[in-house]
DRENVOVEX-98322 format. One record per residue (C-alpha): x, y, z; residue in three letters. Coordinates in Angstrom, 3 decimals. Layout:
BEGIN
          X          Y          Z   rest
          X          Y          Z    ALA
...
//
This chain:
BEGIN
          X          Y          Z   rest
     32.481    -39.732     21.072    UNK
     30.703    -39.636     17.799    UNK
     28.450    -36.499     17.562    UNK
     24.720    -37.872     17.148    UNK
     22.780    -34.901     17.409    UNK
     23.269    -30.885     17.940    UNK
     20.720    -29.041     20.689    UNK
     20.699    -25.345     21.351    UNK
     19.218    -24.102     24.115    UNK
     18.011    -20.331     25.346    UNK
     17.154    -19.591     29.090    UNK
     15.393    -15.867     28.607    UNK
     16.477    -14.954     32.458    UNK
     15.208    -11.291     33.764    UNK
     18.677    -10.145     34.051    UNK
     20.634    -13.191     32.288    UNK
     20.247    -14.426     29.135    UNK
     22.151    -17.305     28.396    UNK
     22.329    -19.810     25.050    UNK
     24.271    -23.067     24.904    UNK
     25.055    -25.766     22.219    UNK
     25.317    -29.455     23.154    UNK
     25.569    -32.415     21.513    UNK
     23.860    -35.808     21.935    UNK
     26.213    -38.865     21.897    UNK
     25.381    -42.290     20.391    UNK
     24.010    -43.760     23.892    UNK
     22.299    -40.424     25.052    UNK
     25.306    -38.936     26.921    UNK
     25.332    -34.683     26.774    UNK
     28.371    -33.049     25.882    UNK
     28.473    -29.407     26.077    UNK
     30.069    -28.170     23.179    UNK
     29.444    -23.740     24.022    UNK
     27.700    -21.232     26.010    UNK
     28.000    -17.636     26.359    UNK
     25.500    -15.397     28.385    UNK
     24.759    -11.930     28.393    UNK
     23.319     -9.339     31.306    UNK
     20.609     -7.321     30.942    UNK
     20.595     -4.201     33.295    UNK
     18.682     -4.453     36.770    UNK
     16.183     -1.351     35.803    UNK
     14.274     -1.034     33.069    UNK
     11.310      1.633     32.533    UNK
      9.233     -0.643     30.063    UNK
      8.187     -3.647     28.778    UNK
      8.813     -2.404     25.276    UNK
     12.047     -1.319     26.499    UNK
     12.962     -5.037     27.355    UNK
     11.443     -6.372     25.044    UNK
     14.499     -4.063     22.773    UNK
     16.895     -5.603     24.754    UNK
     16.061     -9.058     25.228    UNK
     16.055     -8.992     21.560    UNK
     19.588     -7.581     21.302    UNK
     20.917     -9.617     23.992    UNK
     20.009    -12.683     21.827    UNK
     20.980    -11.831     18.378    UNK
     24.454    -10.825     19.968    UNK
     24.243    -14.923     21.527    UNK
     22.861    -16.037     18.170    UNK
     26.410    -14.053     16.657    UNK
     28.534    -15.738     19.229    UNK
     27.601    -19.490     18.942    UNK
     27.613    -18.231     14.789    UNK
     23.349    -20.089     15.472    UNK
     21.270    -18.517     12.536    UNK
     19.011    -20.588     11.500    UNK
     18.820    -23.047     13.908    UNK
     16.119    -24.695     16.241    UNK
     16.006    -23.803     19.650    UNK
     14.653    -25.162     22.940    UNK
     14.349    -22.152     25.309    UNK
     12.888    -21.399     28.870    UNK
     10.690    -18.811     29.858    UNK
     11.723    -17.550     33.687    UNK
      8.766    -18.184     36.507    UNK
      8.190    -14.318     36.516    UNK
      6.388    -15.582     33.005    UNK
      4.750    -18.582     33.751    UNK
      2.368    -19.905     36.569    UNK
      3.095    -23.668     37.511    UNK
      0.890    -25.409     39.433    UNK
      0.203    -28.833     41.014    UNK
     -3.210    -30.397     41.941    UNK
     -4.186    -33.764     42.835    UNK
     -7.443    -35.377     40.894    UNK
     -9.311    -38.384     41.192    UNK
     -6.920    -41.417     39.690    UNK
     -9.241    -41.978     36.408    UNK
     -8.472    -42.537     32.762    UNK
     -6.540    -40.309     30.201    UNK
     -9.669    -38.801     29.120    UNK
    -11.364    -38.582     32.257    UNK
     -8.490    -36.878     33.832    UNK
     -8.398    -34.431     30.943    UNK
    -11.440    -33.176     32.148    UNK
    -10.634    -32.707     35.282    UNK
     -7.104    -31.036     34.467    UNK
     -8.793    -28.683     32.519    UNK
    -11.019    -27.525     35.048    UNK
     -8.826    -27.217     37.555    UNK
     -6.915    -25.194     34.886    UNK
     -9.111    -22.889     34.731    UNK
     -9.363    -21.967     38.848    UNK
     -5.481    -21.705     38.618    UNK
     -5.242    -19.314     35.734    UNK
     -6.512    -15.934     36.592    UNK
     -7.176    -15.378     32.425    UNK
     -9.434    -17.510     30.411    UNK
     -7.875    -20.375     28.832    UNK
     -8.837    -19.401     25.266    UNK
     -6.118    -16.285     25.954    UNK
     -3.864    -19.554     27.360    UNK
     -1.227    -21.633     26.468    UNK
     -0.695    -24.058     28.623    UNK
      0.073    -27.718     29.176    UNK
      0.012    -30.799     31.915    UNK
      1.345    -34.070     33.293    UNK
      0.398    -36.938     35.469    UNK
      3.852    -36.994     37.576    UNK
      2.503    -39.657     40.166    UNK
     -0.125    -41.619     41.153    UNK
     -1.265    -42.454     45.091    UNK
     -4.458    -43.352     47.074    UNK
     -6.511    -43.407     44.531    UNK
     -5.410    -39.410     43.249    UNK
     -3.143    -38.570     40.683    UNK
     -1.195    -35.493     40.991    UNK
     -0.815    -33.297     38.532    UNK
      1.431    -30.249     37.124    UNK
      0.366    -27.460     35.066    UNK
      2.172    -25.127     33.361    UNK
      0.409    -21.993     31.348    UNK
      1.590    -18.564     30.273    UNK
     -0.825    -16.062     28.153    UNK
     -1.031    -16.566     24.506    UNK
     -0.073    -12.671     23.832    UNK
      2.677    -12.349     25.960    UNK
      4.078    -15.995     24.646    UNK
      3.801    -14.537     20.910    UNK
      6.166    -11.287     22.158    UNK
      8.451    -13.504     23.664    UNK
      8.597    -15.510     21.066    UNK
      8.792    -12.779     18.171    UNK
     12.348    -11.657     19.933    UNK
     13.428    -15.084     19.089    UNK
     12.720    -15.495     16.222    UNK
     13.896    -11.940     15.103    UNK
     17.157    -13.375     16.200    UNK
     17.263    -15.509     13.440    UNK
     16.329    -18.806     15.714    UNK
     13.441    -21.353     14.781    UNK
     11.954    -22.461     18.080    UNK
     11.228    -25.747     18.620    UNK
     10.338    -26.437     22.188    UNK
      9.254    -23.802     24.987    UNK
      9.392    -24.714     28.292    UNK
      8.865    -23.130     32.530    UNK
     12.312    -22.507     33.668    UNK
     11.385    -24.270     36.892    UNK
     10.620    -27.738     34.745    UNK
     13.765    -27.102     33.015    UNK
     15.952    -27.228     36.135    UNK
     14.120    -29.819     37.584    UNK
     14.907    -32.104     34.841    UNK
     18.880    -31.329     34.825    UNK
     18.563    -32.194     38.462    UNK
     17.283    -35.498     37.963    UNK
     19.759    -35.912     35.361    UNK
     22.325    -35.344     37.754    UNK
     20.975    -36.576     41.288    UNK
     18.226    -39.077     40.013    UNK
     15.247    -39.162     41.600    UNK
     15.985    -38.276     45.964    UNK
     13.941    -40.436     47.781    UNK
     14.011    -38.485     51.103    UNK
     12.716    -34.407     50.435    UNK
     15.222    -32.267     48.902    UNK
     14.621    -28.441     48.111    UNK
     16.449    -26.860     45.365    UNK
     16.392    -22.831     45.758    UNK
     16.944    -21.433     42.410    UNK
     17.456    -17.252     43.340    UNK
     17.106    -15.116     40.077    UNK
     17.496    -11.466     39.862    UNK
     13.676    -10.855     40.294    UNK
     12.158    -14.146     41.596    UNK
     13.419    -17.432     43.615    UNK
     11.857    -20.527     42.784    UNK
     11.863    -23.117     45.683    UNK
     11.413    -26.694     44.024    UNK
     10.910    -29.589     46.790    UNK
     11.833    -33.019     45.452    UNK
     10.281    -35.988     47.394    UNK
     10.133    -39.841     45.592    UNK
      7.894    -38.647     42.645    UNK
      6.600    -35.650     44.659    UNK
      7.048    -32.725     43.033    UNK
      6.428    -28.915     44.333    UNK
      7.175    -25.860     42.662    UNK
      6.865    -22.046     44.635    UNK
      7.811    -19.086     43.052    UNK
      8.380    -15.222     45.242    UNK
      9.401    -11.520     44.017    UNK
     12.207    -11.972     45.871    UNK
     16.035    -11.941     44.410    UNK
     19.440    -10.192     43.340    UNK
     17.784     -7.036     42.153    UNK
     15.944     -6.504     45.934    UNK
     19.464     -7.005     47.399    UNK
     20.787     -4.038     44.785    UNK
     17.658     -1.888     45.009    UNK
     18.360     -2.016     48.652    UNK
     21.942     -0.939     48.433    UNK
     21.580      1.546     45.802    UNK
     19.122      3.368     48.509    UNK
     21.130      3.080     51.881    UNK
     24.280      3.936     49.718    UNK
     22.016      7.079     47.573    UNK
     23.365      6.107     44.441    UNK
     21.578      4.579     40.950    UNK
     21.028      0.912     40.237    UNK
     23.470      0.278     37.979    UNK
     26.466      1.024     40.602    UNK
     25.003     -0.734     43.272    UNK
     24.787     -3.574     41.126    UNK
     28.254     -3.507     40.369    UNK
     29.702     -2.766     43.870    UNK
     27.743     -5.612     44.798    UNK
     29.634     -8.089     42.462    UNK
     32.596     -6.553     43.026    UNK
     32.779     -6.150     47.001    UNK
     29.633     -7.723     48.063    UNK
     29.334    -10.998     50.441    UNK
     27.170    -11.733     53.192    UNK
     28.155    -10.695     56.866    UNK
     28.180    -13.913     58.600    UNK
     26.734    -11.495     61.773    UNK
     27.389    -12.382     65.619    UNK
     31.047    -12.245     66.676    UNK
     32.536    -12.214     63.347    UNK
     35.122     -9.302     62.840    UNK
     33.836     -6.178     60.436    UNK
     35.741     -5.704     57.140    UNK
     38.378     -2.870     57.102    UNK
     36.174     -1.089     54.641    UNK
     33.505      0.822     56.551    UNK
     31.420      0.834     53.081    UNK
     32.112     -2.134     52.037    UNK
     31.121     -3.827     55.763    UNK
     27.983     -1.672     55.374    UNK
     26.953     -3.169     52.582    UNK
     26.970     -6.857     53.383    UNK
     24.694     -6.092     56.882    UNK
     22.925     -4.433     53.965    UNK
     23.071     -7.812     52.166    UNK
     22.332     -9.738     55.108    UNK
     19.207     -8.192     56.215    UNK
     17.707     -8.443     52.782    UNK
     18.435    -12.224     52.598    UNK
     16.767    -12.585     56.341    UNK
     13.680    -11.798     54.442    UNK
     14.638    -14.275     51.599    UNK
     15.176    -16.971     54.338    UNK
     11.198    -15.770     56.069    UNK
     10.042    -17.005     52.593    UNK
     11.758    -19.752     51.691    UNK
     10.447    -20.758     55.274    UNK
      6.862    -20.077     54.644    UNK
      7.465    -22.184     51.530    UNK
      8.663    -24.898     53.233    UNK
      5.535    -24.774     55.513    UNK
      2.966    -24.315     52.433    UNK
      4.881    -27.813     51.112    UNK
      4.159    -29.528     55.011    UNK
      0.715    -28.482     54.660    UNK
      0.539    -30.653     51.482    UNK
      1.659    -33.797     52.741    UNK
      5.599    -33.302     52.075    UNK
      8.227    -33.942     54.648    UNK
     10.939    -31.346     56.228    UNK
     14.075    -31.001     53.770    UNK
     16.825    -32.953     54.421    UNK
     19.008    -31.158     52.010    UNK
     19.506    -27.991     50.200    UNK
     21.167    -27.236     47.113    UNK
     21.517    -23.697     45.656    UNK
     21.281    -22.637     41.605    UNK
     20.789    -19.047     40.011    UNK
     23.303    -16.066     39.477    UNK
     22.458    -14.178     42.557    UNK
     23.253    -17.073     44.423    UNK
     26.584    -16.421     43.772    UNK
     27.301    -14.116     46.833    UNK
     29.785    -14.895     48.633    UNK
     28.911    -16.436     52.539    UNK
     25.599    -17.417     51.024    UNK
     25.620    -20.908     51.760    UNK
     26.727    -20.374     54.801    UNK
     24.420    -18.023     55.766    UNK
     21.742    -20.471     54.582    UNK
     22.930    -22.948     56.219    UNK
     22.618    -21.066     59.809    UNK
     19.413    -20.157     59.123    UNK
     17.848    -23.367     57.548    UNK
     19.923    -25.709     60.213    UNK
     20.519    -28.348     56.822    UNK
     23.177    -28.987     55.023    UNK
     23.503    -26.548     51.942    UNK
     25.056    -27.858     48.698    UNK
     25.698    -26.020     44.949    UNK
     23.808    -27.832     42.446    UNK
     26.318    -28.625     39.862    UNK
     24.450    -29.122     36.519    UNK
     27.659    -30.502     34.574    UNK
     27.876    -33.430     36.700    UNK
     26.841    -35.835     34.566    UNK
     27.399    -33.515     31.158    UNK
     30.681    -34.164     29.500    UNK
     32.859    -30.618     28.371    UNK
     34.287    -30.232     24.863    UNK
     37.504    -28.640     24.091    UNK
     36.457    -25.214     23.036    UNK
     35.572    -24.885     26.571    UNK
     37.187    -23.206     29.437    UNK
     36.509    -26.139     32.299    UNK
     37.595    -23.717     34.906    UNK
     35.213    -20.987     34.036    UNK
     32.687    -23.343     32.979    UNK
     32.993    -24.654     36.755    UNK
     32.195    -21.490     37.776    UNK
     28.822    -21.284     36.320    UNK
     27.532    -24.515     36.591    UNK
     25.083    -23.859     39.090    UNK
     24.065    -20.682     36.598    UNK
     23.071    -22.939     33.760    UNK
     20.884    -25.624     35.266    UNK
     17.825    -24.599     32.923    UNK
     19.862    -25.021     29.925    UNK
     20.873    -28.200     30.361    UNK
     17.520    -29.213     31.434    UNK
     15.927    -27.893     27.954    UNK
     19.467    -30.078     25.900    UNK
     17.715    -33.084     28.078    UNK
     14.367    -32.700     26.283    UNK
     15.784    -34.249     23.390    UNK
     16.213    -37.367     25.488    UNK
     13.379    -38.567     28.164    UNK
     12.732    -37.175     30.804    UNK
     10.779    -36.706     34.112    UNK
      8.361    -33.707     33.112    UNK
      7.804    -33.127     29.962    UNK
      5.241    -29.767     29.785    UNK
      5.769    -27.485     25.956    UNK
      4.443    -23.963     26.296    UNK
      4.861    -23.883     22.449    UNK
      3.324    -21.095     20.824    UNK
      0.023    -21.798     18.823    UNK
      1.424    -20.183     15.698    UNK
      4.792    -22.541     16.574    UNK
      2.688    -25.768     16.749    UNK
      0.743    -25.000     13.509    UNK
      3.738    -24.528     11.838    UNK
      5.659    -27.674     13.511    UNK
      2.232    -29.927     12.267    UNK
      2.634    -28.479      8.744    UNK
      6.114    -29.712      8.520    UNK
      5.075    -33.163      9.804    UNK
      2.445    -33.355      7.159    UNK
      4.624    -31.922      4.383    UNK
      6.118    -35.660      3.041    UNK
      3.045    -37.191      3.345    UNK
      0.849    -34.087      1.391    UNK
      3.484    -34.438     -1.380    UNK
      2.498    -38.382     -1.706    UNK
     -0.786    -37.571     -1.592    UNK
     -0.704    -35.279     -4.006    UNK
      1.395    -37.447     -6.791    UNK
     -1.121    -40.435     -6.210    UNK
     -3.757    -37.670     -6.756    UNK
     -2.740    -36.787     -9.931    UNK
     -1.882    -40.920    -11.013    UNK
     -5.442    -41.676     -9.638    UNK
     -6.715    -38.339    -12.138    UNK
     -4.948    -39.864    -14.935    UNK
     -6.441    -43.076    -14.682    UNK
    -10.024    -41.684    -13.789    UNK
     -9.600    -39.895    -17.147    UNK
     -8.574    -43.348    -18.802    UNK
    -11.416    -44.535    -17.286    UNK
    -14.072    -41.987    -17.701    UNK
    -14.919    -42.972    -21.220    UNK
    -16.517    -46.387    -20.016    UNK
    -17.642    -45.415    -16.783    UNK
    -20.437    -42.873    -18.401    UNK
    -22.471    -45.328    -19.801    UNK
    -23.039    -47.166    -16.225    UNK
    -23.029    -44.119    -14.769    UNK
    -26.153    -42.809    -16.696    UNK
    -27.773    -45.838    -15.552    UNK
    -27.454    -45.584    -12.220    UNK
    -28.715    -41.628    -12.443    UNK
    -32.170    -42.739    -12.562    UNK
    -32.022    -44.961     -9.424    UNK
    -30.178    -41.910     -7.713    UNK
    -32.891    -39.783     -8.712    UNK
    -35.316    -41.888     -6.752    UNK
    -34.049    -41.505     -3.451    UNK
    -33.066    -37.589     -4.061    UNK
    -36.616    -37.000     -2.552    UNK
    -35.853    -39.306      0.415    UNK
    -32.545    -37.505      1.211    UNK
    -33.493    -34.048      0.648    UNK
    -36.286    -35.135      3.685    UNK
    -33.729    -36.096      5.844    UNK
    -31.539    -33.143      4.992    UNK
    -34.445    -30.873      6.479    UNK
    -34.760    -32.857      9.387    UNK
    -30.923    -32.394     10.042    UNK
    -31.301    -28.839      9.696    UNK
    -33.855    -28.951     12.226    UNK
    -31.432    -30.944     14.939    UNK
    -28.670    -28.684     14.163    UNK
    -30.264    -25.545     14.818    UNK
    -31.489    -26.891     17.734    UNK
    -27.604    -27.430     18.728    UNK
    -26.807    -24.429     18.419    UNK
    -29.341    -23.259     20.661    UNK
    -28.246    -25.650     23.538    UNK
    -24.512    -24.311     22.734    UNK
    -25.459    -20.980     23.515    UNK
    -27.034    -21.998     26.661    UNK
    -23.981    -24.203     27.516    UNK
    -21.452    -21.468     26.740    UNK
    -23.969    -18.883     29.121    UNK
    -23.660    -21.174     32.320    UNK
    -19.822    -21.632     31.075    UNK
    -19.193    -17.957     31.503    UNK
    -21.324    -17.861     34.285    UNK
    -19.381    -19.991     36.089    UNK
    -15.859    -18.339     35.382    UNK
    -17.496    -14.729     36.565    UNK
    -18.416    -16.837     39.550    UNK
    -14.442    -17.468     39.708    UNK
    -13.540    -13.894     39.017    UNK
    -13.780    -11.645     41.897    UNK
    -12.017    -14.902     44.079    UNK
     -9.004    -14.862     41.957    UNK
     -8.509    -11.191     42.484    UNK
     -8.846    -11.559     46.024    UNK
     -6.648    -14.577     46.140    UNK
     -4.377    -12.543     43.923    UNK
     -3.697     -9.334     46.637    UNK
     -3.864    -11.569     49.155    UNK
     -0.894    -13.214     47.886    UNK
      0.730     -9.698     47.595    UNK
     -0.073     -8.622     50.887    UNK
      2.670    -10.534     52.681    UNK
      4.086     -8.162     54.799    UNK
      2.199     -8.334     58.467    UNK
      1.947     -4.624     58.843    UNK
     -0.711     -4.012     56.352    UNK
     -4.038     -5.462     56.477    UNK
     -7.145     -5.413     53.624    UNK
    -10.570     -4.319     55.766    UNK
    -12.699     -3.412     52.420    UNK
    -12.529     -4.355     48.510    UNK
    -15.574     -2.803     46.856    UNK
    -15.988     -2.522     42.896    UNK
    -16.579      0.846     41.395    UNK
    -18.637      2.222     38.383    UNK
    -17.097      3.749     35.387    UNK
    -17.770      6.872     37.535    UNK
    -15.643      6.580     40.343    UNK
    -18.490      5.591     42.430    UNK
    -18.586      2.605     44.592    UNK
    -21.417      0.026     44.463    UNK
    -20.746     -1.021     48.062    UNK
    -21.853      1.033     51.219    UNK
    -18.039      2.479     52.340    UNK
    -16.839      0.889     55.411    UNK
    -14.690      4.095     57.074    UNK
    -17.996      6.478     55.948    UNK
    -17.334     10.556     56.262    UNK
    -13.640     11.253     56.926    UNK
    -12.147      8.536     55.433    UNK
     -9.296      8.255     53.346    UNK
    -10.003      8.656     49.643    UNK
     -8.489      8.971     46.245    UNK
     -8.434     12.695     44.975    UNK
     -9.792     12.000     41.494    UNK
    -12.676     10.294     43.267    UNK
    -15.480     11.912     45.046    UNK
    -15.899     11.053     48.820    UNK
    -17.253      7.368     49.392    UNK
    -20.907      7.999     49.961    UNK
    -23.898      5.184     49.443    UNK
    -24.616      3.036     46.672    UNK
    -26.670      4.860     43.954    UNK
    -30.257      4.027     44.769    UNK
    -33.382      2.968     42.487    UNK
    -37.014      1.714     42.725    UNK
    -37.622     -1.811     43.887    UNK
    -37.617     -4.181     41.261    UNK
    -35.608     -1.875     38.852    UNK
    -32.883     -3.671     36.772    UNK
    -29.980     -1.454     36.468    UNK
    -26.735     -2.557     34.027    UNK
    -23.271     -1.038     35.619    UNK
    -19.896     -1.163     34.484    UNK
    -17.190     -2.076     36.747    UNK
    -14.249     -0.720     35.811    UNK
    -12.192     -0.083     38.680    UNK
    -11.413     -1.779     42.376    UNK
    -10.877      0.404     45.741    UNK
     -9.284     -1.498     48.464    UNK
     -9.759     -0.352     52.100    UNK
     -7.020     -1.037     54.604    UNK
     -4.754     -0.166     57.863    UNK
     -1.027     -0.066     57.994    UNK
      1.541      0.590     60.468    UNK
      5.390      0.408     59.326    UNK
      5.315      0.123     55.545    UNK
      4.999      2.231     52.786    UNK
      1.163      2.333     51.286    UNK
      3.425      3.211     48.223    UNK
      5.158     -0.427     48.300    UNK
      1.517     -2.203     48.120    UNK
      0.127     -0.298     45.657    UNK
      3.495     -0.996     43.486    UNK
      3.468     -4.677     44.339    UNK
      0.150     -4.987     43.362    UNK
      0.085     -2.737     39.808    UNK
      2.935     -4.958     39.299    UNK
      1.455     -8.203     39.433    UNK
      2.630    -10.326     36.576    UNK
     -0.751    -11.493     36.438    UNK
     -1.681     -8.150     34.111    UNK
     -5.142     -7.846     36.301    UNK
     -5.027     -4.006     37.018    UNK
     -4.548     -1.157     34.216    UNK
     -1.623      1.109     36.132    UNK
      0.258      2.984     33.296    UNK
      4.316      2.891     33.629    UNK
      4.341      6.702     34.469    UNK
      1.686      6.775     36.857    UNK
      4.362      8.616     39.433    UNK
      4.601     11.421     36.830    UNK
      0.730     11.454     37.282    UNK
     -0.968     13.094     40.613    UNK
     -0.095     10.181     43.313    UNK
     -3.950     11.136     44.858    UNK
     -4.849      9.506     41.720    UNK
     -3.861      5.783     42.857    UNK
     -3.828      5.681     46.703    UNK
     -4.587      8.164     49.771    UNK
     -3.884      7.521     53.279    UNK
     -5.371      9.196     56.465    UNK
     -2.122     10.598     58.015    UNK
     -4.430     12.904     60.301    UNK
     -5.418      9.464     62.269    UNK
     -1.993      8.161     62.751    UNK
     -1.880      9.690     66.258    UNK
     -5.072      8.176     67.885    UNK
     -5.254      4.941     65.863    UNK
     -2.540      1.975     66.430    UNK
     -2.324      1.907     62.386    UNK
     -3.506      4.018     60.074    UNK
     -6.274      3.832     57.192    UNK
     -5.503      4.066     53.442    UNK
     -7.378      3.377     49.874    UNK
     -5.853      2.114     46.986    UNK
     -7.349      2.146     43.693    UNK
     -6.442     -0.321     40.796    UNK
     -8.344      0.014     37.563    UNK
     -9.688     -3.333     35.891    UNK
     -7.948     -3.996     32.619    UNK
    -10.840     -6.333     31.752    UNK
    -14.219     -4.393     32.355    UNK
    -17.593     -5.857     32.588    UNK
    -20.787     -5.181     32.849    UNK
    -23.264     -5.902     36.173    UNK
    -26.887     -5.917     36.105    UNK
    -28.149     -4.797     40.140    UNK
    -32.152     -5.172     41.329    UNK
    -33.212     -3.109     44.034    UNK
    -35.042     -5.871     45.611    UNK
    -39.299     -4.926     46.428    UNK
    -39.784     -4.074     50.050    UNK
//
């Protein structure tokens, strides 16, 4: 097969990062010429820390596939990116533009001037289109992007991992007419993409590989880094009921250790499968597995008990041809591992989503190199039209000072209407500012929703409920009446909840928010796990700083352990500073 183009591809995994080379064949067959990966460990204290290492880990890919200098396609994981599908009214390009863009907006908990982001029509019905949308923020795009390129790459295309394996399934399976779910299960998060006709559903959960080690590395007292590699090296999931134990004590304890962890992967995947219902989808009729933590063994057929489908491993080299430098056997081995890489190879081709989370800096600098031939043309007819002008100059002043005089005559009339315009563009920019007031108006209106949207979403567990969320001034002080009153739980850097500060009728009084406590009961779980899920939200809402454990815990979150023996659960507070603060004007209304 004669080579017709060369495509290398980047998946920037949380745990994995892997790079391959392909090549594009005369009648748009794939071959996949290399690929090499390389693990990142399961812990890590910062984000500048991995942003160190997911730097190394490429340039030591770049090395191996000997890639400086080249252009690269490469996926950001769903821990990065928020994808998103809404239906709109069935209208025209433009029209539906609008619409995406709004809806946009409600999706994104950040405005979309901080926003890259992108979207597709992937179906029409009834009168709606449906629609996907894909956005990351601009800031944490340009890090991601800056350990690229530091690796000596030139990125071409950026893309949701999610999309990315979509496409390679399509590639490989076409398009299932009856609903399929494909359960891709990373090291932090599993992405569950349902499949129906041109249906298309994408749901992401903190769930994954590094919950599975986290839990062994605890139950077994030991540090990450073994657990993780006991894990690969003894772990499997006990099939449970009347199978026989292994001979290993430890080693049987740590697949029910598996097992349970993956009962809770199974709840989700459920409640995903029920969010999909609730949208019109059908029950999946089939189930196909991708991702490196997949790998355990006994998963599919744990899976497969629980889910009551069939269970299949979603071989992305189906349809991709293998070149000689490659190992076939180990490549076998990893071909449900490199699904999103594939996916990004197919990009050069056509495919079924096309979404680009390109940086801004990327895209100026990809529209510069478009223009380039053409500004060079321009610029030698330029000086060829000069030349001539020049040639030409001589005879044209004569005419020239003839016409002057009839210019001069209608200088007056234009410099009239050049006062007028003045006029109707300040007047512009007056409605502007009004527009852009009832704009931001709008997305405050937004603001406090998507927070509570957001912890909802975090709250998961059914042992912990929210009872209060109340703002507080850059005092500590709440602006809400507390709902527990004297006695109550409450954060030791705080004072005691007491009532809002109070001021005459009519006066206008401007507050700063800068901080949210949340109210709430529990019963089995640790108040510690919520506040950590929540200061963790990729979403970068709340201002928690890496070491706050170093910090005095009464700082963050208090509970009322004095309660827990005459109330079936028990009260706690949690408080998350705002890393966006804002201002609030309050009236005391007249009595």
């Amino acid at each position: 097969m004669a080579d017709k183009k060369t495509i290398l591809t980047l998946n920037l995994g949380s745990q994995r990062i892997s790079m391959a080379r392909f090549s594009l064949g005369a009648k748009g067959s794939l071959l996949l010429r290399d690929f090499a990966f390389e693990e990142l460990p399961g812990e890590i204290s910062s984000d500048m820390a991995r942003k160190s290492l997911t730097s190394t880990a490429i340039k030591s890919l770049v090395n191996q596939l000997k890639a400086t200098g080249s252009d690269v396609n490469y996926a950001i994981p769903s821990h990065g990116t928020i994808t998103r599908f809404v239906k709109v009214p069935s209208l025209g390009e433009d029209q539906i533009g609008n619409i995406v863009k709004f809806e946009a907006q409600q999706a994104v908990p950040f405005p979309l001037t901080e926003t890259v982001w992108d979207y597709q029509v992937v179906g029409k019905a009834g009168g709606e289109a449906e629609v996907a949308i894909a956005a990351i923020r601009a800031d944490q795009l340009e890090d991601i992007n800056q350990s690229v390129t530091s690796a000596g790459l030139n990125t071409k295309l950026v893309e949701a991992g999610p999309i990315a394996l979509y496409n390679a399934f399509r590639y490989s399976h076409g398009e299932p007419q009856e609903a399929t779910l494909l359960i891709d299960i990373g090291s932090r998060m599993t992405d569950a993409i349902f499949m129906e006709g041109h249906k298309l559903f994408v749901a992401s959960f903190p769930v994954g590989g590094s919950n599975v080690t986290a839990a062994i590395a605890k139950e077994m007292e030991t540090d990450f880094d073994h657990a993780e590699a006991r894990k690969k090296a003894d772990g499997f999931v006990h099939l449970g009921g009347n199978y026989a134990d292994h001979d290993d004590p430890e080693v049987d304890a740590m697949s029910k250790i598996i097992r349970n962890q993956l009962t809770r992967l199974h709840s989700e995947i459920n409640r995903r499968i029920q969010q999909y219902k609730s949208q019109g989808g059908s029950s999946p009729s089939s189930v196909y597995l991708a991702g490196a933590a997949a790998a355990l063994p006994y998963m599919k057929e744990f899976l497969e008990e629980k889910l009551r489908l069939p269970v299949h491993w979603f071989n992305a080299l189906q349809n991709v041809s293998v070149g000689p430098k490659i190992d076939v056997e180990a490549a076998s081995r990893q071909a449900h591992c490199i699904g999103e890489l594939v996916g990004l190879a197919l990009r050069e081709m056509s495919c079924p989503l096309e979404l680009d989370l390109s940086p801004r800096s990327v895209e100026l600098a990809q529209a510069v190199a478009r223009k380039k031939p053409k500004l060079l043309t321009a610029t030698a007819a330029l000086f060829a039209g000069l030349a001539a002008l020049f040639a030409h100059f001589h005879f044209s002043t004569v005419a020239t000072n003839s016409k002057l005089e009839k210019v001069d005559k209608h200088l007056g009339q234009l410099n009239g209407l050049k006062k007028a315009i003045t006029a109707e563009e300040s007047r512009q920019k007056i409605e502007e500012t009004r527009a852009q007031y009832l704009a931001d108006a709008v997305s405050r209106r937004q603001y406090w929703l998507g927070i509570v949207n957001l912890i909802n979403s975090k709250l998961t567990d059914e042992d912990a409920w929210m009872t209060q969320f109340q703002p507080l001034d850059s005092d500590g002080m709440p602006l809400t009446k507390p709902l527990f009153g004297e006695g109550a739980p409450h954060l030791g850097s705080l004072p005691a909840p007491v009532a809002p500060k109070s001021f005459k009728p009519g006066e206008v009084k401007t507050v700063t928010v800068d901080a949210i406590e949340l109210s709430g009961l529990f019963t089995k779980n640790s108040v510690r796990t919520i506040f950590e899920r929540l200061k963790d939200a990729p979403e970068g809402i709340f201002d928690v700083p890496a070491d706050w454990d170093q910090k005095d815990i009464d700082k963050w979150f208090a509970i009322d352990t004095g309660s827990a023996t005459s109330l079936v659960a028990s009260p706690f507070n949690l408080r998350l500073p705002l890393k966006n603060k804002f201002k609030l004007s309050l009236t005391e209304p007249g009595r």
